[in-house]
N, C-alpha and C positions, 0 to 999 in steps of 0.2 A: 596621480591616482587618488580617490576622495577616502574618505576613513571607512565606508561599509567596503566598499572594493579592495581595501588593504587588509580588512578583520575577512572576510570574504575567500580574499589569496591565503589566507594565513592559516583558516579553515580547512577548506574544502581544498588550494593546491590551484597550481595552475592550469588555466585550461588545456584541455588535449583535443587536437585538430582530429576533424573526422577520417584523415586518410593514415591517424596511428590505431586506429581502432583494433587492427587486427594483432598489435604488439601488446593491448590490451585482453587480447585471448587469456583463457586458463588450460595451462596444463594440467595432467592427471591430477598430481599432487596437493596442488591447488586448489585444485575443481572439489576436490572432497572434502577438507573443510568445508568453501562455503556453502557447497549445497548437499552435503550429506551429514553435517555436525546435528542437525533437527535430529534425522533416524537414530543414532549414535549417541547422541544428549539424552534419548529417552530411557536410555538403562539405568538415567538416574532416578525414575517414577517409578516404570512400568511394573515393574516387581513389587514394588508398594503398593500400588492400585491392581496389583494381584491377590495381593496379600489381605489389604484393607477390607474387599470384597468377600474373600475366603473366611475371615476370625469374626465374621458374627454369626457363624456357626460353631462357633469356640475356636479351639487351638488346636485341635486333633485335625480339623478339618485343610489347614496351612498346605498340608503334603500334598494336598491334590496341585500347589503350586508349579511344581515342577512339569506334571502332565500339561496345563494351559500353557506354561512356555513354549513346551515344544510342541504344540498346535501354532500358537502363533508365529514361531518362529518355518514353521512347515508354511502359513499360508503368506510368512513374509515370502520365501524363496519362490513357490508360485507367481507375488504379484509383479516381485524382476523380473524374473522369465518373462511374462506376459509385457514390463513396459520396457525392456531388453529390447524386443521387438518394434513395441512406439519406437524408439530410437533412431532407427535402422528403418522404420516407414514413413517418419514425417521429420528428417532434420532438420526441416526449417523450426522446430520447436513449436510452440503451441500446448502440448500435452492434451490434456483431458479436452479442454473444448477445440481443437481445432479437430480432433479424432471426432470428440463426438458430433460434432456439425456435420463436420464433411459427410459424414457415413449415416446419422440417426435423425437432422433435421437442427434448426436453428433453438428452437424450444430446450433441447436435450443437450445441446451444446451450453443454452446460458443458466441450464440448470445445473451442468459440472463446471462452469466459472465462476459461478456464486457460489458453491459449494466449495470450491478451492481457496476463493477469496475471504471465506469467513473463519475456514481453517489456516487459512496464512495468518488471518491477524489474533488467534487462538494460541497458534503456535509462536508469535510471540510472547505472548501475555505469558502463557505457561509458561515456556524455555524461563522467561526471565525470575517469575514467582520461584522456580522451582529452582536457578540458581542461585537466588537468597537464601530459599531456605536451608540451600548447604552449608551457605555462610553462619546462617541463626544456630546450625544444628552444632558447629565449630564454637560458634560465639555468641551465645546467646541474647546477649543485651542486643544485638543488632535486631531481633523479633517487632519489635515495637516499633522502627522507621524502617520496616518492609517495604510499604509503601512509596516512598520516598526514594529511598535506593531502586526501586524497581525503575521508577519513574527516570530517574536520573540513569541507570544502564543504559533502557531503550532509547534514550537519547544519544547516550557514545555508541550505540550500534551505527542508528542514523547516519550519526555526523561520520563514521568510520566507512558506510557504504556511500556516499556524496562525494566520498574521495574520490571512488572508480571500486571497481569490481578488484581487479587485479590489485589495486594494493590493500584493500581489504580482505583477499585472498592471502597476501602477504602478512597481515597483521593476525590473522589467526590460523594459520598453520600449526603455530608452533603448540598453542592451547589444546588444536583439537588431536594433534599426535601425543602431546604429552598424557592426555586422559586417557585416549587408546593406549598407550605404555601402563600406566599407572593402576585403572582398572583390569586391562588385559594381565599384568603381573597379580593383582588379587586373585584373579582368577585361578591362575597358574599354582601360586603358592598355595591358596587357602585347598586346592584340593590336592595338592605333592602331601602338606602337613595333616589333610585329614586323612587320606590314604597311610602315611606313617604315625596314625596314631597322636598325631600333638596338636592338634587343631582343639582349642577352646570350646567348648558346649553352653551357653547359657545356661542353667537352671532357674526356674521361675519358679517363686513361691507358690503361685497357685495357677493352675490353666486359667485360659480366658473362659468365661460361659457364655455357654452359646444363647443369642440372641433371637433366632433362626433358625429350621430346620433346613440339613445341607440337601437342597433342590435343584433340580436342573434349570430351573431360572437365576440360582444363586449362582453356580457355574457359569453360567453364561455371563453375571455382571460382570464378573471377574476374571471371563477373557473379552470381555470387554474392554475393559480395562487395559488388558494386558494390550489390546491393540493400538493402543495412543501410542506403544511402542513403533507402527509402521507408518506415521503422519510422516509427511516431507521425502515419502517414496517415490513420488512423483515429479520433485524438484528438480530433477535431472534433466527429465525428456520435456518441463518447460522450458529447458534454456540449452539448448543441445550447440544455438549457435554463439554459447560464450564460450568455448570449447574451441583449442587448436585445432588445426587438420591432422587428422581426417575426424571430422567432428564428432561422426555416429559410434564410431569404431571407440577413442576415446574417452565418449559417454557413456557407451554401453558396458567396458572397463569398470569406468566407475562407480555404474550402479551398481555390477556385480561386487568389486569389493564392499561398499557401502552396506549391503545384504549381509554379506559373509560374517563382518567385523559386527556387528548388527549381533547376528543369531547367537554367536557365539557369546558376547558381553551378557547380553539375555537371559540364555540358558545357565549360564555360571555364576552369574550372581543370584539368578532363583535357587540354584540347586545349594550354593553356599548358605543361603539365609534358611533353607528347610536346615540344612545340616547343624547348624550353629543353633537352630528353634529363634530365630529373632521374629519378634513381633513388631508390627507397626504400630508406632504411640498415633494416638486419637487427633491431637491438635499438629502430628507433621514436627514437634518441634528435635525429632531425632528422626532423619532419614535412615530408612531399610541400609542403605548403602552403607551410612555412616557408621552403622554399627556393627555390618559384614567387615567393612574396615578398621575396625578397632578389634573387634575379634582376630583378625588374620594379622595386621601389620601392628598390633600394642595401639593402645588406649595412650594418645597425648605423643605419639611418637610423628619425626621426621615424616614418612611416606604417609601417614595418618594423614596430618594436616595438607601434604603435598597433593594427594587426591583430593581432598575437600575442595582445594584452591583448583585444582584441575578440572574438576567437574562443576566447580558456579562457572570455571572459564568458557567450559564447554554447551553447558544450558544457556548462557547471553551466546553463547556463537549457534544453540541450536534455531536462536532467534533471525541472527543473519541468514539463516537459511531462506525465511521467509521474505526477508529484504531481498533475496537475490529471484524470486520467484514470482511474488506480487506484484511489483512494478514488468515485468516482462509481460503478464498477464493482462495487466491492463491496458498496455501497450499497443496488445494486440488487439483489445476490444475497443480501444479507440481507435484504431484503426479499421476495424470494421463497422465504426460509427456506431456502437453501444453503450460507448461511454464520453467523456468531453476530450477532444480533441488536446487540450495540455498534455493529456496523459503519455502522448507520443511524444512530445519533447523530449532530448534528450540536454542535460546540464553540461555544464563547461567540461566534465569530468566524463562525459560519454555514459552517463548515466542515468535512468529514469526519475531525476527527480522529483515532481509531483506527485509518483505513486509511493517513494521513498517519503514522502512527506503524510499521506495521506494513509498510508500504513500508522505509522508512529502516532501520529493523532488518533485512530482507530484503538490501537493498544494502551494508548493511556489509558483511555475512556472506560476500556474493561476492567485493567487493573486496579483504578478508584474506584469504579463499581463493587469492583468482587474483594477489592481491599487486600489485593496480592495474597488473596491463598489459595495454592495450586490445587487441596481438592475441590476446593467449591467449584473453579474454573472444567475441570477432568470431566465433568459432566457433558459439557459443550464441547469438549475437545474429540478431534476422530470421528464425528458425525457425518460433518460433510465431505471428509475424506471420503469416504467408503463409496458415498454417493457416487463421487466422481471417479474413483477404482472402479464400480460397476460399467457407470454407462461409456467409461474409457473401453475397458474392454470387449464388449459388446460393439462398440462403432469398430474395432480392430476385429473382429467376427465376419462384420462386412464388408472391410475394406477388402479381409483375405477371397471372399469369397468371390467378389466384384473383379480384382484383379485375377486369378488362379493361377498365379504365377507357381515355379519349381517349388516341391514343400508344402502348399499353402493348406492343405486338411490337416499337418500339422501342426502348425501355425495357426491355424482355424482352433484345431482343438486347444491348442494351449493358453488360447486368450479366450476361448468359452468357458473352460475349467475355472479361467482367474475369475469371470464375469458371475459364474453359479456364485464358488465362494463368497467375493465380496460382497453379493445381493445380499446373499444368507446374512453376513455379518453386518451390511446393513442395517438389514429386520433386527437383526439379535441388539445392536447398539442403541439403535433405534426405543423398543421396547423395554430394555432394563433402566435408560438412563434420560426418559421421558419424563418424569416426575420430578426428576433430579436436577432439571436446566435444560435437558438437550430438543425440550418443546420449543426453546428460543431460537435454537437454529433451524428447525423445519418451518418458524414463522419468518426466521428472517433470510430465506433463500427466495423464497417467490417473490416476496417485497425489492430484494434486490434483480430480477428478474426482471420485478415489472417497472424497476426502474429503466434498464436497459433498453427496454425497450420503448419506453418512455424517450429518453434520449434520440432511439433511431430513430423514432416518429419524425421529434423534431428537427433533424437533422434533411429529413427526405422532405421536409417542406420548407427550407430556406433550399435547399437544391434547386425543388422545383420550380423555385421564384429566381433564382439566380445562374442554374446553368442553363443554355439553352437544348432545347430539347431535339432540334431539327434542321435541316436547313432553309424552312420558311424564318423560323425564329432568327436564325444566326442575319439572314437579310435586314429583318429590322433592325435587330442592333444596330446595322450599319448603318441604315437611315436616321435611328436615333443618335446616333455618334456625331453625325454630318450634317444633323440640325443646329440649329440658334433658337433655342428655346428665351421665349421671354421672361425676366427676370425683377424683381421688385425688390432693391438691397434696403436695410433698417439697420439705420446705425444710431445706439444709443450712448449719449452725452451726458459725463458726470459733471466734466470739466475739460475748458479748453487747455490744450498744452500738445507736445510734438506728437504726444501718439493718436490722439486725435487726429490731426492735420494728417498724418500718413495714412489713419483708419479711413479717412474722410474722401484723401485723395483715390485711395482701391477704389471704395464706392462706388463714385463716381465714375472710373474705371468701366467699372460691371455695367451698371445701366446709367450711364450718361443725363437721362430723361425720367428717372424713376428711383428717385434717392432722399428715403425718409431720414431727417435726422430728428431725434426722439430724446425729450429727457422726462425722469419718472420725477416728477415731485410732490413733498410734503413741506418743503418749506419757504417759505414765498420769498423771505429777504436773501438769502439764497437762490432759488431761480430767479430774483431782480438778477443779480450780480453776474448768473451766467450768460443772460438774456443780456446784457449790458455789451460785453465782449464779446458774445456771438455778434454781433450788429459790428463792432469794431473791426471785426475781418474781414466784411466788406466781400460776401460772398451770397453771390442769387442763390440763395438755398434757406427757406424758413426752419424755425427750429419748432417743431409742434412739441408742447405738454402736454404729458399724460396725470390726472391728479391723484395722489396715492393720500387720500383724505386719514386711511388707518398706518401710514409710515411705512408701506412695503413697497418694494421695487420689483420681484419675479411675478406675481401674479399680475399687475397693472402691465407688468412687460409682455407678459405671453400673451395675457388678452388683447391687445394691441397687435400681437402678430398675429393672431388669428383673425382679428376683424377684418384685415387685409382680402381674406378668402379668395384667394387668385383659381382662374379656372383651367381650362386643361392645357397643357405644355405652359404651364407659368409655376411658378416659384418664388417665394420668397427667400431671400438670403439675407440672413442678420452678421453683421461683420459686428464681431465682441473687442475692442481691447483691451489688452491687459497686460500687467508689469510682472517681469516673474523675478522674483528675489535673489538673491547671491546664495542665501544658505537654506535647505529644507525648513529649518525649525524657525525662520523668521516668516512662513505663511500664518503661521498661527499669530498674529499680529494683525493681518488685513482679514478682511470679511467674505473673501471668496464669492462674491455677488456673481464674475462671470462663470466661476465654475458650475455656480449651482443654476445661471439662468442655461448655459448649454443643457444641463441633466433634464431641464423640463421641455427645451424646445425639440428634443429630440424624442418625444413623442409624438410629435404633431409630426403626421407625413409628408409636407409639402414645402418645409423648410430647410433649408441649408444654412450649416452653419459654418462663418471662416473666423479662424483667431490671427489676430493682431500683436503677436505677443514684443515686448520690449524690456529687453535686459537687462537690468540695471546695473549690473557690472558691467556691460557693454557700454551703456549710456556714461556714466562717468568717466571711462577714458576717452570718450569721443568716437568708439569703433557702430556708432549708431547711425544707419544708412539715410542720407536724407530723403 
């Protein structure tokens, strides 16, 4: 095994055959971690970006906090119900765009995949910003290499989903049940001890002033806001088939709990942070949570820091969410030839590599942009969500209606209901957080669109040149199969020696009667020397010179295959030799002449090119064929 293949195993694990894939399934347990820790992670913002929204109306205005939770926690439970049902109508997975294709047209489909896929790589950036910042709010010196630590999480999320789904499902169970423990107990306690009277109160020296008059546009930012808490609701009914049997039944489980654990965490930390009067600091460097928990569990105590550690564990796992979603996503769109064909691969690990790679590069890129700070990011975040909650529902509108199966009016109704809502909350997130960043995502949904389709363009014109279309076409082929096209082979000469003579001998092989042999020169006492021992072999075959008067070899070379200009059913074919080294990094030693003369002849259409290639670790023990 060579050193990248040993650091490789060492990584990523060994590979897993395609027929253990279904041992690779997630049960319930499993399954919630890693594709519900995004919804679940967000009780560590949402409330903040409730908050933050509400106190530039001062501080009086905070209490309306409670009311927007339970709005969005009212249109979280709608939007389950509503992909309850995706579930249970499309297990082969897909989510948002295979709903919306099938049922609303191709347009509407890759407007809810681009709008998915700009919220997956969001909801990385955030999850991981925003579990630093738990870390900074604990320990502050860690403020100043946010960056860096971000950078470095989203990299072990990576290498943790490369492993395989399932043991990355294994590796953060424990995280994202401990947070549900840990905050579900604040919840618990901080309202037993406010109900018995011993619950801590801040007092603030002075309210905040208001910046703002409290408006129903300012309500709206700020259940806006509060909506970032339902990103990654949708991650379920993308991957319904990573799920044991009975897949639907399973998944639909665990969206429901997902919701449940959800609303509740939500509504209880709002209601605890109005009770307590905590305000949101400016710069984030004290989260809302952090200081509902120190209120309720002692300032610097055990369960204090134990949730802090809980909840960055749980915001890098809300990131995993989007690993387990965006590469399935893409998946499928390259498979329906919208995007490049890699994207279907699956890695030794039975896992979507390439989209796992290309997510991660995606979320860097934001978080040195935005320089890991989660509000700047919250802007962008939840935009494209909503987009793709709408035109999900609505394609489930139609599916009900197309089918009329037992139920289906109400069925019909309850994915129209989700469809108004999310519109509404569309416009609403749309409109408040326009100004703010979230112009970048409605610029960068069609761009990705048009790249899509960009992609299928070219995809349906190498088809058309390469599948046959009929069974007139399929006959030619056959004729062309069955011919002997004639052939003009060019073989160029550095120097004579065995791999030549073997280059030389194929040649000849190909066309018997039509065999250039070619050397590029600049330097005359030099080609004396080769012309010298060309004549010594004593072979009817002339050596023609080509003169490379400014010292180049590819452009004298290619112009020379091109002056050939052979005409119809003819070809040239250039046989290249060349030596291939024992170690990678002893290429960088030679000059790569025939890799780089292959790159240019493989423009020209009429050539073919064959390699010669000769070992040289072969060659020195003798296993070199004569």
């Amino acid at each position: 095994m060579s050193t990248s293949s040993a650091i490789k195993r060492a990584l990523v694990g060994r590979p897993i055959a395609t027929a253990e894939e279904e041992q690779e399934r997630l049960s319930k347990k499993l399954a919630l971690p890693v594709f519900s820790a995004d919804a679940i992670s967000s009780t560590a913002y949402a409330t903040e970006e409730i908050l933050l929204a509400l106190v530039l109306a001062g501080s009086m205005a905070l209490h309306y906090s409670i009311y927007i939770s339970l709005a969005v926690a009212a249109l979280l439970g709608i939007v389950a119900l509503s992909y309850q049902q995706t579930v249970h109508a499309y297990p082969s997975g897909g989510g948002s765009y295979i709903v919306s294709r099938e049922n609303l047209g191709l347009t509407p489909g890759l407007v809810a995949a681009a709008s998915l896929m700009v919220d997956y790589v969001m909801t990385v950036a955030v999850s991981t910003a925003s579990g630093v910042a738990a870390v900074y709010s604990a320990f502050p010196s860690v403020y100043h290499y946010r960056v860096y630590v971000c950078i470095g999480v989203i990299l072990l999320v990576a290498l943790a989903n490369l492993r395989g789904v399932r043991e990355s499902g294994s590796l953060f169970a424990l995280p994202t049940y401990l947070f549900v423990l840990l905050c579900g107990g604040l919840v618990i306690v901080g309202l037993v001890r406010w109900a018995l009277g011993d619950l801590p109160v801040q007092f603030h020296s002075a309210p905040i002033e208001a910046t703002r008059d409290l408006t129903l546009f300012l309500i709206l930012r700020a259940f806006a806001g509060g909506c970032s808490a339902m990103t990654g609701t949708e991650a379920i009914s993308n991957a319904v088939p990573a799920f044991k049997p009975p897949e639907s039944r399973n998944a639909g489980m665990t969206l429901g709990i997902m919701a449940g654990v959800l609303a509740f965490l939500l509504i209880g930390v709002t209601a605890l942070s109005q009770i307590i009067h905590v305000f949101p600091t400016v710069n984030g460097s004290d989260t809302v949570l952090s200081q509902v928990a120190r209120a309720v569990y002692g300032n610097k105590t055990v369960l204090y820091y134990a949730l802090q550690i809980a909840t960055m564990a749980i915001l890098f796992l809300g990131a995993n969410t989007s690993y387990a979603g965006f590469p399935r996503l893409s998946s499928v769109l390259a498979r329906d030839g919208l995007l490049p064909r890699q994207f279907m691969n699956r890695g030794d690990r039975l896992v979507f590599s390439n989209g796992i790679i290309g997510l991660t590069v995606a979320a860097i890129v934001v978080i040195v942009v935005f320089k890991g700070q989660t509000h700047s990011m919250i802007p962008l975040y939840a935009v494209g969500v909503f987009l793709s909650f709408t035109l999900s529902q609505s394609g489930m509108v139609i599916h009900w209606f197309k089918l009329k199966s037992s139920g289906w009016r109400q069925r019909a109704l309850m994915n129209g209901v989700g469809a108004i809502l999310t519109a509404v909350v569309s416009v609403v997130i749309v409109l408040v957080k326009f100004v703010h960043g979230a112009f970048l995502v409605v610029v960068a949904v069609p761009i990705l669109v048009g790249i899509f389709y960009a992609v299928r363009r070219h995809y349906d014109r190498v088809a058309a040149v390469l599948e046959p279309q009929n069974m007139m076409e399929l006959e030619e082929l056959g004729r062309v199969a069955l011919s002997r096209p004639r052939t003009t082979v060019v073989l160029f000469v550095a120097q004579v020696n065995s791999l030549t003579a073997r280059s030389l001998s194929l040649a000849r092989a190909l066309a018997p009667d039509d065999v250039h042999a070619v050397t590029v020169s600049s330097d005359p006492e030099r080609l004396a020397r080769l012309q010298d021992t060309w004549a010594r072999m004593n072979i009817d075959l002339p050596l023609e010179v080509v003169e490379s008067p400014f010292r180049e070899f590819i452009k004298p070379a290619v112009a020379y295959v091109r002056s050939l200009k052979p005409g119809p059913d003819h070809t040239v074919t250039v046989v290249i030799p060349e030596f291939v080294v024992e170690h990678w990094y002893e290429t960088l030693l030679h000059n790569q002449d025939a890799l780089r003369l292959k790159g240019a002849l493989y423009v020209v259409p009429w050539v073919v090119v064959i390699n010669i290639p000769l070992h040289i670790s072969a060659a020195r023990t003798g296993e070199t064929p004569d």
